[in-house]
C-alpha positions as CSV (number, residue, x, y, z in Angstrom):
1,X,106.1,94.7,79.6
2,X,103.2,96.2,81.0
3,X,102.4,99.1,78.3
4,X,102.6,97.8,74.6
5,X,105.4,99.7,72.9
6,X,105.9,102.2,75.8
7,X,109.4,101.9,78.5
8,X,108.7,102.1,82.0
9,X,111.8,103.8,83.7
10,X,112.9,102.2,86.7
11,X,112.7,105.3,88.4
12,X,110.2,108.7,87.5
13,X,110.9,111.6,89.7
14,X,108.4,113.5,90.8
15,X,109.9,116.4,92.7
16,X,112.8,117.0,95.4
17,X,111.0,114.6,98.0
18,X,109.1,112.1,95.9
19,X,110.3,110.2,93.4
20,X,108.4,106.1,91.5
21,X,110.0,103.4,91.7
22,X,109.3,100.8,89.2
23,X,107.4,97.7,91.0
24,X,110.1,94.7,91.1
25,X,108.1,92.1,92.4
26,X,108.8,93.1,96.1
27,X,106.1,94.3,98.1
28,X,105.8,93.0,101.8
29,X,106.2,96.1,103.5
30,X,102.9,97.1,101.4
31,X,100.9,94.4,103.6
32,X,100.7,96.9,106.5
33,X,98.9,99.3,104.2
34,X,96.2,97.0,103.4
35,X,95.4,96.1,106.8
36,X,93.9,99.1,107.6
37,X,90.3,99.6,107.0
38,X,90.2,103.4,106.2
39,X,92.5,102.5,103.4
40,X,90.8,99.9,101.9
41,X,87.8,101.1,102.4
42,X,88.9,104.3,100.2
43,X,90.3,101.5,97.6
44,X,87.8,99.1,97.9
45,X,84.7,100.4,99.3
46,X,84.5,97.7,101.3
47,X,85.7,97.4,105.2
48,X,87.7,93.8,104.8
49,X,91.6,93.7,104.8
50,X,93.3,92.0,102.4
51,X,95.0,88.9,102.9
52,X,98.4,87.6,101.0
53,X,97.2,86.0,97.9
54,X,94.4,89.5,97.2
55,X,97.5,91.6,97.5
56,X,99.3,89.6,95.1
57,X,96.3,89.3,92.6
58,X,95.8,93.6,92.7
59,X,99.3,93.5,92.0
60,X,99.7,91.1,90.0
61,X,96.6,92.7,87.7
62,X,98.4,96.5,88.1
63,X,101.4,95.0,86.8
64,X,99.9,93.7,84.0
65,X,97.5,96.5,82.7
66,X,99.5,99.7,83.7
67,X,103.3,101.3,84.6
68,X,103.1,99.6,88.6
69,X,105.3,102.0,90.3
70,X,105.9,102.6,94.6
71,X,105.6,105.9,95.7
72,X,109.0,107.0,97.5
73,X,109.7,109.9,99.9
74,X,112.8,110.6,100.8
75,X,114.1,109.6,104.5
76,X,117.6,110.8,105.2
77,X,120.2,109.1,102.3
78,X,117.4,107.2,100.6
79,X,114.0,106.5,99.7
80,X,111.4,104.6,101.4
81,X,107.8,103.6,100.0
82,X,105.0,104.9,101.3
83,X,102.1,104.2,98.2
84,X,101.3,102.9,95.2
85,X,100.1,104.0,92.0
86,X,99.5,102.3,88.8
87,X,100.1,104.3,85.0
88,X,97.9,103.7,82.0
89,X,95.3,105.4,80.4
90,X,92.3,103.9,81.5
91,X,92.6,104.2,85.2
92,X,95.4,106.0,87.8
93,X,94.5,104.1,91.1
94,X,96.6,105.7,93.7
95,X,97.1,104.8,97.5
96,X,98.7,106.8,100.1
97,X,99.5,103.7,102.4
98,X,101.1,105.7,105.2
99,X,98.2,107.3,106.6
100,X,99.7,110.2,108.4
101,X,100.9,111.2,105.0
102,X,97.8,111.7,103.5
103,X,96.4,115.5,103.2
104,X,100.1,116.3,102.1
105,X,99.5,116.9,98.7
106,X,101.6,113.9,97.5
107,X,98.7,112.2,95.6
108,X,98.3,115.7,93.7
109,X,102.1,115.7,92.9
110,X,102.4,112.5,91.8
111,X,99.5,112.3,89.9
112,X,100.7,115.8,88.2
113,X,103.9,114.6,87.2
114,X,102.0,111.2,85.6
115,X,100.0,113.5,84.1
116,X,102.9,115.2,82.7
117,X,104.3,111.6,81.7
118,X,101.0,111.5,79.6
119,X,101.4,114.6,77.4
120,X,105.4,113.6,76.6
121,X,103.9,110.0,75.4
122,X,101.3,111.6,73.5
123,X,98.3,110.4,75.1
124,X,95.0,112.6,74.6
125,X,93.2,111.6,78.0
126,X,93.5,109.9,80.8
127,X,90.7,108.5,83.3
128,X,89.6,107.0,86.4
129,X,87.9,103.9,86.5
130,X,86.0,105.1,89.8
131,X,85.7,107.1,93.0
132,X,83.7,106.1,95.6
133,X,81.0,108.6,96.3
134,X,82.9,109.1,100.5
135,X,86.5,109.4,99.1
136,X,86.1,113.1,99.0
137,X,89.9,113.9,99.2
138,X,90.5,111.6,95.7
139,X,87.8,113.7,94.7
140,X,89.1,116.8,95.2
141,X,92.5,116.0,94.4
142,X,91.9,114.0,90.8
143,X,89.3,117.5,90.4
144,X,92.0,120.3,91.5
145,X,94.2,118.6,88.5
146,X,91.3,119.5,85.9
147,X,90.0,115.8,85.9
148,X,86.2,116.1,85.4
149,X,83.5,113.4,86.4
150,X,81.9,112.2,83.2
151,X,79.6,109.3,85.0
152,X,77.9,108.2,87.7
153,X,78.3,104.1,89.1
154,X,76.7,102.6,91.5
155,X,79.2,103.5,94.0
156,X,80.6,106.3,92.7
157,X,82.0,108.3,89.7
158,X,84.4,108.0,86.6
159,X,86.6,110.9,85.9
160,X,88.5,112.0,82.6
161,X,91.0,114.3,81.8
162,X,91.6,115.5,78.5
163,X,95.1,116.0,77.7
């Protein structure tokens, strides 16, 4: 079990359109998203694509520290993924793989309704590990929720939301 003492539903809804579906181990169509420079570069900060075996380490690690969940959308009769985004207290990484989906306020909403998921388990913050200093839409989206940079890395900044 990922988080100690805390069930991760196999599904979390997060409106009419998107909903999180509980990682199962499955995860080739996810390749394609870490081709792309852009994206990795906002993940990463660095400008290499990931091969096989680094995708299955990050998710491997997600799985273990956090609630690893795909972000769905809804396509017709069912869902298909288009993100990623992992659950715990002391980090939300979140990725937007489809890139003509980003700017569509779907990081916002799902990070909204985890943050929702927060208050209902009790928690009393949450954070972000990091933000690179050129990933100004995290930024403003982790920001527009009421997360709050607390300090400064090399590369970028840690955020924190009190709950």
């Amino acid at each position: 079990m990922p988080m100690q003492g805390i069930e991760q539903p196999e599904i979390l809804p997060v409106d009419g359109e998107l909903r999180l579906r509980k990682f199962d181990g499955n995860y080739a169509f996810a390749f394609d998203w870490y081709q792309d420079i852009e994206t990795v570069h906002l993940v990463d900060g660095v400008d290499e694509p990931y091969d096989r075996a680094k995708l299955d380490r990050m998710y491997r690690y997600l799985n273990e520290h956090g609630g690893l969940y795909f972000i769905e959308i809804k396509d017709g009769e069912g869902y298909r993924p288009i993100g990623d985004v992992t659950f715990w207290q002391d980090d939300l990484p979140i990725v937007v793989g489809e890139k003509n989906l980003r700017g569509k306020q779907i990081g916002r909403r799902v990070v909204g309704a985890l943050i929702e998921r927060a208050r209902a388990l009790g928690w009393k913050e949450l954070l972000v590990d990091e933000i690179y200093h050129d990933n100004i839409g995290s930024q403003r989206m982790f920001q527009s929720l009421g997360f709050a940079a607390y300090e400064t890395t090399d590369k970028g900044k840690r955020y924190r939301l009190t709950l």
